[in-house]
C-alpha angles and dihedrals in degrees: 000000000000117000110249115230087257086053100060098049086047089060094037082049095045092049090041098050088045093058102048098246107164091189119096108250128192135179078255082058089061096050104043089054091046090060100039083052089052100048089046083061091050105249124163117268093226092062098046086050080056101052092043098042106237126165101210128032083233093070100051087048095049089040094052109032099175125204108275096189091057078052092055093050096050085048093050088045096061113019108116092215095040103112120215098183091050090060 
């Protein structure tokens, strides 16, 4: 039997509330966080449109805005001609 959407927020409420979590979460909560999680591992944004359904690529680029300067930092990590010593 499929969750109702009531259903849903009554278990994310429940588990919330269980572990002591003070910070408002949502089932929006869970999804933004899914795909913020996709596009730090580098997956494609379309497929990352695909899996949340969105019309339009916009969408999915204004919904997850990622953290560029953690970006940045994995790009500077790892970067052969990045320079430490020159920063």
């Amino acid at each position: 039997m499929p969750f109702s959407r009531m259903g849903i927020w009554k278990i994310i409420d429940a588990a919330v509330r269980d572990a002591g979590i003070q910070k408002k979460v949502s089932p929006h909560t869970f999804r933004h966080s899914f795909a913020t999680h996709l596009l730090e591992g580098w997956a494609d944004l379309r497929v990352v449109q695909e899996m949340l359904g969105h019309a339009d690529i916009v969408t999915t680029e204004i919904y997850t805005h990622i953290d560029w300067e953690y970006l940045r930092e994995v790009h500077r990590s790892f970067h052969p001609r990045y320079k430490k010593d020159r920063h």
